[in-house]
LOTORZA-811982 format. One record per residue (C-alpha): residue number from 1; residue in three letters; x, y, z. Coordinates in steps of 0.1 Angstrom, whole numbers, plus 2048, in hexadecimal, padded with zeros to 3 digits. Example, Ala and Ser with C-alpha at 12.3 -4.5 7.8 and 13.67 -1.06 7.14 Angstrom:
<atoms>
{n:1 | res:ala | px:87B | py:7D3 | pz:84E}
{n:2 | res:ser | px:889 | py:7F5 | pz:847}
</atoms>
This chain:
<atoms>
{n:1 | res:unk | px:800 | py:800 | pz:800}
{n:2 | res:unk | px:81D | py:818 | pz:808}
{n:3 | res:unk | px:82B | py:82E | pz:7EC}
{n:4 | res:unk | px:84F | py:845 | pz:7F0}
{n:5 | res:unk | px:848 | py:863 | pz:801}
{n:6 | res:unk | px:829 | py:857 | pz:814}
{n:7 | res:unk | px:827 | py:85E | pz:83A}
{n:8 | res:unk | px:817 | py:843 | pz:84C}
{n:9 | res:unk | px:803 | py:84B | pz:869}
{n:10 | res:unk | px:7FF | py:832 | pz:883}
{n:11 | res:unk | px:7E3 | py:835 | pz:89C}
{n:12 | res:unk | px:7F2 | py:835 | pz:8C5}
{n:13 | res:unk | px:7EA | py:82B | pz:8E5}
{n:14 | res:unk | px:7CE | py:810 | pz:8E9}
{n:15 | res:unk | px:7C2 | py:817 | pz:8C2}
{n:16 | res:unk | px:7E9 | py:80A | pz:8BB}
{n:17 | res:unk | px:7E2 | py:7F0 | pz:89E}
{n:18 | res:unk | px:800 | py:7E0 | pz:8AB}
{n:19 | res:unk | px:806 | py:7C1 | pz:890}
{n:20 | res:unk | px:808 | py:7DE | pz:870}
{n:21 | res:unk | px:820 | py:7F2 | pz:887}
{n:22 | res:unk | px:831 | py:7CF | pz:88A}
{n:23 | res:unk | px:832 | py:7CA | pz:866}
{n:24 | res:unk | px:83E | py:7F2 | pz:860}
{n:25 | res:unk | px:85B | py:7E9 | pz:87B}
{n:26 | res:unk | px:867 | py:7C9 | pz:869}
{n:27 | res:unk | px:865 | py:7DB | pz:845}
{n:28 | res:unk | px:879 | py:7F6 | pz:857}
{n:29 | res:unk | px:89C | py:7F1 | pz:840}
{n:30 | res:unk | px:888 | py:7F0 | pz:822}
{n:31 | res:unk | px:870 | py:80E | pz:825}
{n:32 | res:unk | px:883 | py:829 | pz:812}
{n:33 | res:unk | px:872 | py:84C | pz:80E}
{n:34 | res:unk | px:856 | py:842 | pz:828}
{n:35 | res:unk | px:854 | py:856 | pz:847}
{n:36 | res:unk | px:840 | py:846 | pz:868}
{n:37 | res:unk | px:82E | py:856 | pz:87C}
{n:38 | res:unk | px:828 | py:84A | pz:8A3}
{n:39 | res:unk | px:81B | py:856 | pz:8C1}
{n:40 | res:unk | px:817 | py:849 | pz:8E4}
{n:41 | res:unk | px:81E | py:822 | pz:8E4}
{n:42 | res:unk | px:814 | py:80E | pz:900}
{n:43 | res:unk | px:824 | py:7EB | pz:8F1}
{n:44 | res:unk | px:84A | py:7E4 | pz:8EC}
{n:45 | res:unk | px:848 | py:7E1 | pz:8C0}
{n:46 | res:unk | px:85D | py:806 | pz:8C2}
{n:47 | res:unk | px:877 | py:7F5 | pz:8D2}
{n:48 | res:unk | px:880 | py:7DA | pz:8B9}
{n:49 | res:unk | px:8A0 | py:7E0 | pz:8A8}
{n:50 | res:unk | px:88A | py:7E6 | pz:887}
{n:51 | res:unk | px:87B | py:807 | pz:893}
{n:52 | res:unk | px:89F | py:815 | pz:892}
{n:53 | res:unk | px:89A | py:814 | pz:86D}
{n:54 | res:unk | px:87E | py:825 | pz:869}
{n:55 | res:unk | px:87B | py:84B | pz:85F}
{n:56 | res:unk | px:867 | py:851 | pz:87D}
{n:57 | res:unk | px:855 | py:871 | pz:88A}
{n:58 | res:unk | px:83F | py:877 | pz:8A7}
{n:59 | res:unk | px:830 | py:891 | pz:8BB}
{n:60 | res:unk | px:845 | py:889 | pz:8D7}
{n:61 | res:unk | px:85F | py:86D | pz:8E5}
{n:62 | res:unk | px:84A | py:85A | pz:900}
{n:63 | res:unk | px:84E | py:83C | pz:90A}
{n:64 | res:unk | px:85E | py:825 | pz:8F1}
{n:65 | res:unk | px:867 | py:840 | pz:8DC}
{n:66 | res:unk | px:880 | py:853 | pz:8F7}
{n:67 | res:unk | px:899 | py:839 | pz:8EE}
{n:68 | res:unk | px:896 | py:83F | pz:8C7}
{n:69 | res:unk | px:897 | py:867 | pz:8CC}
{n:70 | res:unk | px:8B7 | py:864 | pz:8E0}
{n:71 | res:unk | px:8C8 | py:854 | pz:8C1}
{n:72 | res:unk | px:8BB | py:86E | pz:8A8}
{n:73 | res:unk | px:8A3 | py:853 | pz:89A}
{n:74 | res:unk | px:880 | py:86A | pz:89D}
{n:75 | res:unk | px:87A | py:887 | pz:892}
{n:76 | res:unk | px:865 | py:899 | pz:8AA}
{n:77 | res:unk | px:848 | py:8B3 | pz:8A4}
{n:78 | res:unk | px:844 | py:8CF | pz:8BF}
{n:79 | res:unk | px:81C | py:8D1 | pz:8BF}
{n:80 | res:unk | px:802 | py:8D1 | pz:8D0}
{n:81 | res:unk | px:7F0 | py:8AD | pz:8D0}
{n:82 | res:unk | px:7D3 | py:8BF | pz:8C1}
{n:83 | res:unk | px:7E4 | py:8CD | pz:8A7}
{n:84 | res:unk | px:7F2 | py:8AA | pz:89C}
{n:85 | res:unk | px:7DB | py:8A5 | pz:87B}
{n:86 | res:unk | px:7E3 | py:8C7 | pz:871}
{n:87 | res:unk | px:80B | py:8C7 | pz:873}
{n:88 | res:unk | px:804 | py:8A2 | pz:85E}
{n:89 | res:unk | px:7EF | py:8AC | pz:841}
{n:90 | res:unk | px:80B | py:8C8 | pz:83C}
{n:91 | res:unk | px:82B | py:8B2 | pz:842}
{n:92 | res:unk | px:81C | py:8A2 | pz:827}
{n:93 | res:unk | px:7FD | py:8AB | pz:816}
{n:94 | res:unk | px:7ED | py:88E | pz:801}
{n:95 | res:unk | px:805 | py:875 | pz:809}
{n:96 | res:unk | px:7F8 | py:86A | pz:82B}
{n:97 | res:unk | px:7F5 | py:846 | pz:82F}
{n:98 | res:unk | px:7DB | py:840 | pz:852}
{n:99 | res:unk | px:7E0 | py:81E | pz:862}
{n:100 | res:unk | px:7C8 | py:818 | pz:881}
{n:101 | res:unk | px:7B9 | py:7FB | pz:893}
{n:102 | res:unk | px:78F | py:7F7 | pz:891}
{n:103 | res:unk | px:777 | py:7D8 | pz:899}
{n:104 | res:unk | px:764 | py:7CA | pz:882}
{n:105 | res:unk | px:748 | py:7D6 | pz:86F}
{n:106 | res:unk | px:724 | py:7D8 | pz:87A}
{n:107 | res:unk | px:705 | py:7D6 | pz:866}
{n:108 | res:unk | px:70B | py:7F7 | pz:858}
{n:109 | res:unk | px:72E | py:7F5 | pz:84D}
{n:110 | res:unk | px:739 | py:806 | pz:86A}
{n:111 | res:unk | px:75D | py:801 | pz:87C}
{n:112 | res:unk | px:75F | py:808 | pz:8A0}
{n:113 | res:unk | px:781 | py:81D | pz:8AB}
{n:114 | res:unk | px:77B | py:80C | pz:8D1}
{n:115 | res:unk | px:798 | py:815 | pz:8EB}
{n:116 | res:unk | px:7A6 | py:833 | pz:8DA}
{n:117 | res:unk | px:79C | py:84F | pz:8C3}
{n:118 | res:unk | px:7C0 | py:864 | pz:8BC}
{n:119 | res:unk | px:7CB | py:87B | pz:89E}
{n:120 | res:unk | px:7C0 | py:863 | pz:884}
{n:121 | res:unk | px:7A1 | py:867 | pz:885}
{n:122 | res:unk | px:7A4 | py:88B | pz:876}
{n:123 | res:unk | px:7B9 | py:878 | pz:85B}
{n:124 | res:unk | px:7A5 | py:862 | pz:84D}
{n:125 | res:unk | px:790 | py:874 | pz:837}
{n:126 | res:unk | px:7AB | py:884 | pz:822}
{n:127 | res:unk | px:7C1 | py:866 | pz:824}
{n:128 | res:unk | px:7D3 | py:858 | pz:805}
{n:129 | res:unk | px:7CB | py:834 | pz:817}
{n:130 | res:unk | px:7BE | py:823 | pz:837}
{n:131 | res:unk | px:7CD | py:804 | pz:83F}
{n:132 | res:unk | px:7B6 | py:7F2 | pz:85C}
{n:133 | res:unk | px:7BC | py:7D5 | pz:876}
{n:134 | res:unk | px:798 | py:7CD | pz:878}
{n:135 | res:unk | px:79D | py:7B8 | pz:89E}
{n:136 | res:unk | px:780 | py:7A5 | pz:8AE}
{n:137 | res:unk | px:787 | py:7AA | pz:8CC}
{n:138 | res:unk | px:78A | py:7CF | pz:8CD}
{n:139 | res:unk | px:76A | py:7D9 | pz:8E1}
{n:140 | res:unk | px:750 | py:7F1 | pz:8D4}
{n:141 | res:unk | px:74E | py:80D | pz:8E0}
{n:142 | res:unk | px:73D | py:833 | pz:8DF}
{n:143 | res:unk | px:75E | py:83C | pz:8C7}
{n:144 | res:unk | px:75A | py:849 | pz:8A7}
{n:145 | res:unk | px:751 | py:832 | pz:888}
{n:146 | res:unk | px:766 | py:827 | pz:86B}
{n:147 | res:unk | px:74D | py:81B | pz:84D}
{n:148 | res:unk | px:762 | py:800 | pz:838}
{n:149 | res:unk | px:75F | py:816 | pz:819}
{n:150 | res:unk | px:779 | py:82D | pz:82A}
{n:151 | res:unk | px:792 | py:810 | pz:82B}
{n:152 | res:unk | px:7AB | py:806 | pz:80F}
{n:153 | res:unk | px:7BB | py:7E9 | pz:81F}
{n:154 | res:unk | px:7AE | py:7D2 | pz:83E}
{n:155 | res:unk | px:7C3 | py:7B7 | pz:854}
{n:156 | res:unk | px:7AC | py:7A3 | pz:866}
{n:157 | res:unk | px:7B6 | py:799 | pz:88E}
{n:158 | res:unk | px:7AF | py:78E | pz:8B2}
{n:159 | res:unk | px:7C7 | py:799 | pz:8CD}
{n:160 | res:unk | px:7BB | py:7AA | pz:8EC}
{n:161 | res:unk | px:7BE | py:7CE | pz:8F3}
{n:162 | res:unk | px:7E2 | py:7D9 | pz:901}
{n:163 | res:unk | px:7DC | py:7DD | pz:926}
{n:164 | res:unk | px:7F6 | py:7F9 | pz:936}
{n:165 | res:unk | px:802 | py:7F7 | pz:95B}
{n:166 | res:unk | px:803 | py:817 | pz:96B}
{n:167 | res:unk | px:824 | py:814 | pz:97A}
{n:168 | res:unk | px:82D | py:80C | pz:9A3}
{n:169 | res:unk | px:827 | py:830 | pz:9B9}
{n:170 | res:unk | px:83E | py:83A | pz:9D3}
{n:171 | res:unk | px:83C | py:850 | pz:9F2}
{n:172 | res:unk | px:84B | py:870 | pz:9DD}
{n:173 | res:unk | px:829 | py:866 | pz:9C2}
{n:174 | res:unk | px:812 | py:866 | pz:9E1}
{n:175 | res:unk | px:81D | py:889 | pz:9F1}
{n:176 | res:unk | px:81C | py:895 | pz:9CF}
{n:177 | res:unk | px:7F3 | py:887 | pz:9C9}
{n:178 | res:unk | px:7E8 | py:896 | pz:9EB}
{n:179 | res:unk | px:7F1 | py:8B6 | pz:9E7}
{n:180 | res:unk | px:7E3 | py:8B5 | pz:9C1}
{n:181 | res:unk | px:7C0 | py:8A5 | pz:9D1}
{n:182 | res:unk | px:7C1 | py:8C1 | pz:9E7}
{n:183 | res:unk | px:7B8 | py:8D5 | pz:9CB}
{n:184 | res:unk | px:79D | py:8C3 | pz:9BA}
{n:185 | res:unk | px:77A | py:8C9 | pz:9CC}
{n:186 | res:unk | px:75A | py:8B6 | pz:9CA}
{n:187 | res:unk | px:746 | py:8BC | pz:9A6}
{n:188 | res:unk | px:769 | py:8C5 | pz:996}
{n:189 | res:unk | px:76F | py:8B8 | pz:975}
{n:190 | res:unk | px:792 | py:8A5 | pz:96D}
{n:191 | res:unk | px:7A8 | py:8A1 | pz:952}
{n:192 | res:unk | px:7C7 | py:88D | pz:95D}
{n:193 | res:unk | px:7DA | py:870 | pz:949}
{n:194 | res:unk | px:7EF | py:852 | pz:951}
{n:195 | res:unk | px:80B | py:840 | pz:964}
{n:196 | res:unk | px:810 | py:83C | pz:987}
{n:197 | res:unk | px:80D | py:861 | pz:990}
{n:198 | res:unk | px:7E8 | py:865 | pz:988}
{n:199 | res:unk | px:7E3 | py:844 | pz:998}
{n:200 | res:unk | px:7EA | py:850 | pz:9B2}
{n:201 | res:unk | px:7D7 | py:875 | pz:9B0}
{n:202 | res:unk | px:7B6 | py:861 | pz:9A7}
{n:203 | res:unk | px:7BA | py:846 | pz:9C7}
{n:204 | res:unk | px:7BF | py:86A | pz:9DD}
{n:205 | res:unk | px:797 | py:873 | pz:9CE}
{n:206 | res:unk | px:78B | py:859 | pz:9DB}
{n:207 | res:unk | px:776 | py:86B | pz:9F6}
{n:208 | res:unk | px:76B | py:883 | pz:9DE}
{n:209 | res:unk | px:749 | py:882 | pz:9C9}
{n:210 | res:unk | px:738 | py:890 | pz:9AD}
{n:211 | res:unk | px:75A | py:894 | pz:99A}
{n:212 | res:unk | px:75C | py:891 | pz:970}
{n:213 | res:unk | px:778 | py:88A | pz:95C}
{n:214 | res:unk | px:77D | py:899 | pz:937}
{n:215 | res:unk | px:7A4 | py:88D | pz:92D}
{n:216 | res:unk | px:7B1 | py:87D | pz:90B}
{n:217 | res:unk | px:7C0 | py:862 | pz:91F}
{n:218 | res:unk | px:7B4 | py:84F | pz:93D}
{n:219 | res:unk | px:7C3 | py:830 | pz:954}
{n:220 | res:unk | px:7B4 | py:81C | pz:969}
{n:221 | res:unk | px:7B5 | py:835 | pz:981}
{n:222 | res:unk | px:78F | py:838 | pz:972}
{n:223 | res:unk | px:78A | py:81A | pz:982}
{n:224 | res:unk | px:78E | py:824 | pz:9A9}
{n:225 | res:unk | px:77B | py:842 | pz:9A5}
{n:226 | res:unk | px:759 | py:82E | pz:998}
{n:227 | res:unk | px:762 | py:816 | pz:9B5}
{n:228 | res:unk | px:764 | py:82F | pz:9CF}
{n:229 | res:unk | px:744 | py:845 | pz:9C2}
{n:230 | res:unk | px:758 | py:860 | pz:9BC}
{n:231 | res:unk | px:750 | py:863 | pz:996}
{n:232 | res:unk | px:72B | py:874 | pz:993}
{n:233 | res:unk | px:711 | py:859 | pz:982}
{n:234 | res:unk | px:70B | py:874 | pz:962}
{n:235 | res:unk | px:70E | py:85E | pz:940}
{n:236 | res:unk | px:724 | py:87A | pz:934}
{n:237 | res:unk | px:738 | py:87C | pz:955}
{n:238 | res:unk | px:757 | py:86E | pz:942}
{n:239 | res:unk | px:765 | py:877 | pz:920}
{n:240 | res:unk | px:784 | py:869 | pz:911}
{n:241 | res:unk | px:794 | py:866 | pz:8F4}
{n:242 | res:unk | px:7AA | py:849 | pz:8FF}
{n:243 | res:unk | px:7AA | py:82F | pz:918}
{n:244 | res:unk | px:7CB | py:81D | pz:924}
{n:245 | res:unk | px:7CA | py:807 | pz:93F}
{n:246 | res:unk | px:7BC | py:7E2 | pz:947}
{n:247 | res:unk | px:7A1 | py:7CE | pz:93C}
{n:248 | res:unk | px:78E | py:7DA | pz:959}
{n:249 | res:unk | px:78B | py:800 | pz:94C}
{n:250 | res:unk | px:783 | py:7F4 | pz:929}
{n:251 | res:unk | px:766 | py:7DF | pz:939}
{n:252 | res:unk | px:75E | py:802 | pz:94A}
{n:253 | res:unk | px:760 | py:813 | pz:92A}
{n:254 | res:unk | px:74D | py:800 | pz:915}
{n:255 | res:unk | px:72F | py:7F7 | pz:92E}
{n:256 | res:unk | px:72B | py:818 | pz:938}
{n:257 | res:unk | px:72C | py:82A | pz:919}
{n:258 | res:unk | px:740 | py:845 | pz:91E}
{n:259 | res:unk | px:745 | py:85A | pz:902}
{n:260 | res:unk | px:767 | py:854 | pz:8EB}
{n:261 | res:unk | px:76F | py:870 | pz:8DA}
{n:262 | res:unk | px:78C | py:880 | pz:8C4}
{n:263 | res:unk | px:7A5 | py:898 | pz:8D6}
{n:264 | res:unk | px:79B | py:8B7 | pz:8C4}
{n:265 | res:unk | px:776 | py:8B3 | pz:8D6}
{n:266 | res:unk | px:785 | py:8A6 | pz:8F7}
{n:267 | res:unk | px:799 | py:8C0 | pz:8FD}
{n:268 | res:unk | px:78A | py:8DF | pz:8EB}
{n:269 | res:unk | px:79A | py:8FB | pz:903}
{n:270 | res:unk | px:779 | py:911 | pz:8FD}
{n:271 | res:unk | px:761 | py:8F2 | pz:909}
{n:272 | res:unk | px:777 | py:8ED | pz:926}
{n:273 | res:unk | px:77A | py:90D | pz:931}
{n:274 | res:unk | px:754 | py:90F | pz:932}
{n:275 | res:unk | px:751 | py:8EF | pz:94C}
{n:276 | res:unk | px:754 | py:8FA | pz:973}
{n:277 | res:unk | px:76D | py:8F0 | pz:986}
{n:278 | res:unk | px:781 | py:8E1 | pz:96D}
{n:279 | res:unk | px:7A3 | py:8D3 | pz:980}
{n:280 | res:unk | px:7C1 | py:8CD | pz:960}
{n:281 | res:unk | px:7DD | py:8B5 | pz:973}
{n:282 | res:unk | px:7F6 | py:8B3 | pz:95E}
{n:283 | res:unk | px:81E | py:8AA | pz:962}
{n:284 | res:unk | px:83C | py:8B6 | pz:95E}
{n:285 | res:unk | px:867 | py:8B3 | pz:954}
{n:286 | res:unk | px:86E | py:8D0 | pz:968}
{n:287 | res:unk | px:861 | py:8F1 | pz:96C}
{n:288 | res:unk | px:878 | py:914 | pz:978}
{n:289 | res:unk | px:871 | py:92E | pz:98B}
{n:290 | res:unk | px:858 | py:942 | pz:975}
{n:291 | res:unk | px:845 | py:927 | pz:976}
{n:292 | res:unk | px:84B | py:91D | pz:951}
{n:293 | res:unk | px:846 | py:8F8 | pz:947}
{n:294 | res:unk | px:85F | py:8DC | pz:936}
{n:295 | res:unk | px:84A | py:8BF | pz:932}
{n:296 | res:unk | px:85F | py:8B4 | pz:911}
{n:297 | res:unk | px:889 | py:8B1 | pz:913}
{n:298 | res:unk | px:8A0 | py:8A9 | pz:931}
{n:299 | res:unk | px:8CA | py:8AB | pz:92C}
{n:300 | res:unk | px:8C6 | py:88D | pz:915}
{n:301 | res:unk | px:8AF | py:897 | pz:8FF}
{n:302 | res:unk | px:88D | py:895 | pz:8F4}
{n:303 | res:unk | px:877 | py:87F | pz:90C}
{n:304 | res:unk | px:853 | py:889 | pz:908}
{n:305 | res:unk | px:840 | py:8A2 | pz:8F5}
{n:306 | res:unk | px:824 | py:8C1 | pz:8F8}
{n:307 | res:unk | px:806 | py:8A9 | pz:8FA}
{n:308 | res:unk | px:7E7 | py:8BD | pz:903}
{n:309 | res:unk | px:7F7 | py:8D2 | pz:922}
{n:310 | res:unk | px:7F5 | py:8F3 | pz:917}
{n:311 | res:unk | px:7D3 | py:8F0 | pz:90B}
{n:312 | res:unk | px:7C5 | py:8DF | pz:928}
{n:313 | res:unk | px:7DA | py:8F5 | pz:943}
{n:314 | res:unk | px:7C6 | py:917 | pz:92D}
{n:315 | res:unk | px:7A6 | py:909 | pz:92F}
{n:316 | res:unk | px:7AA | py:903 | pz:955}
{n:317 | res:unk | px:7B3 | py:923 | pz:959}
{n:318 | res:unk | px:793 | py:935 | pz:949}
{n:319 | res:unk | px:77F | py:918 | pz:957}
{n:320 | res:unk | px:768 | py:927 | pz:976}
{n:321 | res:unk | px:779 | py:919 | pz:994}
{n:322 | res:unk | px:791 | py:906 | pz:980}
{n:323 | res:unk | px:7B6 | py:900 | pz:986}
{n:324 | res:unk | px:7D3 | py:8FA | pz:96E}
{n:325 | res:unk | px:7E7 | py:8E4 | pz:986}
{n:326 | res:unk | px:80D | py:8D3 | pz:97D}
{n:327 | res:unk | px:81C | py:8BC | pz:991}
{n:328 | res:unk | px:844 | py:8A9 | pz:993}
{n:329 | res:unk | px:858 | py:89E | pz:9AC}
{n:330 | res:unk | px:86F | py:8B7 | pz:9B6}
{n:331 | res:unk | px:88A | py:8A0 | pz:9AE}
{n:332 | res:unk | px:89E | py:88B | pz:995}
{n:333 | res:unk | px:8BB | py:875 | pz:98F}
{n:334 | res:unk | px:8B4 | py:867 | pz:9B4}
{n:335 | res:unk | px:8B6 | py:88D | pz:9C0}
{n:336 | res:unk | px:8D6 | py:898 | pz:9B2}
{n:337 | res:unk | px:8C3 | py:8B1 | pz:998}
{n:338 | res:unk | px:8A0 | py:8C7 | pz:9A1}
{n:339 | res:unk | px:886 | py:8CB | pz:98C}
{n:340 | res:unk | px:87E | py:8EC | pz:99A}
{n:341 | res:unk | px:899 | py:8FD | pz:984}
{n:342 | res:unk | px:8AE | py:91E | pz:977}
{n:343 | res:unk | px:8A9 | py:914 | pz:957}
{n:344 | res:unk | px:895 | py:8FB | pz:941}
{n:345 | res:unk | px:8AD | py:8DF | pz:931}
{n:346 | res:unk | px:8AC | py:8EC | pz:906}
{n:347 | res:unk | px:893 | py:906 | pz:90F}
{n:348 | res:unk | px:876 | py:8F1 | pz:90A}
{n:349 | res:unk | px:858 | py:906 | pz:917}
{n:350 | res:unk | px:83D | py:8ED | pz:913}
{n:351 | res:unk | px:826 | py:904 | pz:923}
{n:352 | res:unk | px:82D | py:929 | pz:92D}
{n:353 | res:unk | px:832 | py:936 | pz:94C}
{n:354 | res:unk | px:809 | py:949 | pz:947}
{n:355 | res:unk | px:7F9 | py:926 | pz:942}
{n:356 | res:unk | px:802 | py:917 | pz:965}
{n:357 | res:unk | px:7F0 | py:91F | pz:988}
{n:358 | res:unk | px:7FC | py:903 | pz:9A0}
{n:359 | res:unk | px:81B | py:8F0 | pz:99F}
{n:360 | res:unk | px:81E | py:8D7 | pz:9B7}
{n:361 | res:unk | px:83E | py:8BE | pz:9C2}
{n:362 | res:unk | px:83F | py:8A6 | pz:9E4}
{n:363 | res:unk | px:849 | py:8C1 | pz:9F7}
{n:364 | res:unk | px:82A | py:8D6 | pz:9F4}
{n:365 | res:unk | px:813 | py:8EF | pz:9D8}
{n:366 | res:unk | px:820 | py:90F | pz:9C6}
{n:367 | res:unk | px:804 | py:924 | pz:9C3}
{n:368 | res:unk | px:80C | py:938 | pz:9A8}
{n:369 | res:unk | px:7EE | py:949 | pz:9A3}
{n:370 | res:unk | px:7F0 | py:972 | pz:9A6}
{n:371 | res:unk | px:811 | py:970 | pz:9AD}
{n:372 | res:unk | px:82F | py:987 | pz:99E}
{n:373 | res:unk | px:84E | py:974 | pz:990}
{n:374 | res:unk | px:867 | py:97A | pz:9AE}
{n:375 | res:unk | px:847 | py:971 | pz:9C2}
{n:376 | res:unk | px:844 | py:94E | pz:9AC}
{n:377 | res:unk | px:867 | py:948 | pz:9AE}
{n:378 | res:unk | px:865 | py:94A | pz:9D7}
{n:379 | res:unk | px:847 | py:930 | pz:9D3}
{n:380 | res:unk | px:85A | py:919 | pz:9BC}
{n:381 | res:unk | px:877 | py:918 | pz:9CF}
{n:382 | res:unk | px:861 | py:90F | pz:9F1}
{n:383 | res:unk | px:858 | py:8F0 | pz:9DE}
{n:384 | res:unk | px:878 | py:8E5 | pz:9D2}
{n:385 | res:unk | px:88A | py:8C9 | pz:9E0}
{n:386 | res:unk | px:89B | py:8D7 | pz:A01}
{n:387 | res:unk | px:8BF | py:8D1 | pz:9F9}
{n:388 | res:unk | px:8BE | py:8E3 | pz:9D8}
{n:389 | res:unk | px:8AA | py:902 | pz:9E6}
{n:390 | res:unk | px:8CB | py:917 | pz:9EE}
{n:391 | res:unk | px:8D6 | py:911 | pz:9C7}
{n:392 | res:unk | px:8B4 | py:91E | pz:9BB}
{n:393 | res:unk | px:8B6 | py:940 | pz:9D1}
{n:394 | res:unk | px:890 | py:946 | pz:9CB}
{n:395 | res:unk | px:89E | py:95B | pz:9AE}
{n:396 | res:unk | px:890 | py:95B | pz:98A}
</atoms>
């Protein structure tokens, strides 16, 4: 299906049709003039030898990817997940090749998108071709419909969906969620995203009720807050555009019928700013003493990407009651470096020093909020690590 000069645009996350990225991987020495493009991948294909050969590009370096980026193997864009179709269709207008993972067909002709509904979704229409895994046991769900006219090519399968562990917390995790639920009141609205961080935040909710969620990306944290009646009963009380977790939350999903939906309606910043009490958690590489946010490179290099902060962190902001939160541990390389620094590694602002109310480490909450800059930089520095406070001077 591929011709020289197409870019191929595999779907991420729980939507990963993981045997065609297989396939890609293994044809990696022999796909000349074909770029790749990946996102978030929660299995371990990236990290065959193969994927060194590809011409890869991404949005970011997470995960799998971080390794790849550090050798000069990916070639990263510096966007705003939102903006992901966009930046595509003009890397390389009619020459975009969608690849994407569906069940199969109902009466109607119509594919289910299940798990996940990322930046291909946009694509599809003005695609050059749509190469499907059509997989029987990806469950229905409210996600967006593919009708088989759309698709060129289909692989037929039956594997279950990827589950993703959320990672072990420690104490430093735990200080860090308390302070962050201190934040959150009952009837507030949440977006917050994976790994063992916002485990952690959601199992600190527990005692709270009447809360929503609107985020792109949900764990199993989802899970606890149903169980523990924090989650209000509304159908609508969740929307997602992606679920990564166990086989628990996609049970959750799919019985309850929360609404699936592509990124660019999840997280509208206008829409969000109009819901009350809308709490953005979102985390961070480091952050200095204006309060300006590196959630992309550290000394080695590129390790993440943009993703959906700034946007969410703005519409919590104009949100009534809202609060544009961003949370790290004050520390890395087992303390020798803070993250509370002078100066971001690259000068990476991921988001800028106006977009961010609250930062919050173990050691306590930076309340940023009508505060001057040698005002912030005194805050910063009270919730730095202890030991590298004197270095930091409280100085911007």
């Amino acid at each position: 299906m591929l011709q020289p000069g197409d870019l191929v645009v595999v779907a991420g996350g729980a939507g990963e049709p993981t045997p065609l990225l297989e396939a890609l991987v293994d044809a990696g020495p022999t796909l000349r003039d074909v770029e790749v493009f990946v996102g978030l991948s929660h299995t371990d294909v990236l990290r065959r030898p193969g994927a060194a050969e590809l011409s890869l590009v991404s949005f970011g370096a997470m995960g799998p990817l971080a390794r790849l980026a550090a050798q000069g193997r990916v070639a990263v864009l510096p966007c705003h997940f939102s903006d992901v179709p966009r930046q595509l269709e003009l890397r390389a207008p009619g020459r975009v090749v969608v690849v994407v993972q569906v069940s199969p067909a109902d009466a109607d002709g119509f594919h289910s998108l299940g798990l996940a509904v990322d930046h291909t979704w946009e694509l599809l229409a003005g695609a050059r071709a749509v190469v499907a895994e059509v997989n029987d046991q990806l469950p229905v769900t409210t996600a967006p419909r593919v009708h088989h006219s759309w698709i060129t090519a289909a692989v037929p399968t039956s594997r279950p969906s990827v589950e993703v562990k959320s990672g072990t917390p420690d104490d430093v995790h735990r200080r860090i969620a308390d302070h962050v639920a201190a934040l959150v009141p009952d009837g507030a609205t949440l977006q917050l995203g994976v790994g063992a961080l916002a485990s952690v935040v959601a199992a600190a909710l527990r005692d709270r009720r009447d809360l929503r969620v609107r985020s792109t990306l949900v764990g199993s944290w989802l899970c606890e807050l149903v169980a523990s009646g924090a989650l209000s009963s509304e159908p609508d009380a969740v929307v997602l555009s992606e679920a990564a977790g166990t086989q628990e939350l996609y049970d959750l999903v799919t019985t309850r019928g929360f609404p699936v939906r592509p990124v660019g309606e999840v997280g509208r910043p206008d829409a969000l700013a109009a819901v009350p009490r809308f709490v953005a958690v979102n985390s961070a590489l480091q952050v200095d003493l204006t309060g300006q946010v590196n959630a992309e490179e550290l000394g080695t290099g590129y390790v993440a990407g943009v993703g959906g902060q700034p946007d969410w962190l703005r519409a919590a902001q104009r949100s009534p009651g809202g609060v544009a939160v961003v949370m790290l541990p004050a520390t890395a390389r087992g303390g020798q470096e803070s993250r509370i620094v002078h100066r971001l590694h690259g000068g990476a602002v991921t988001t800028p020093r106006s977009g961010v109310d609250v930062v919050v480490t173990e050691h306590g909450v930076a309340d940023l909020r009508g505060l001057s800059l040698a005002e912030r930089a005194t805050a910063l520095t009270a919730v730095a690590a202890p030991e590298h406070r004197d270095s930091l001077g409280g100085r911007p």
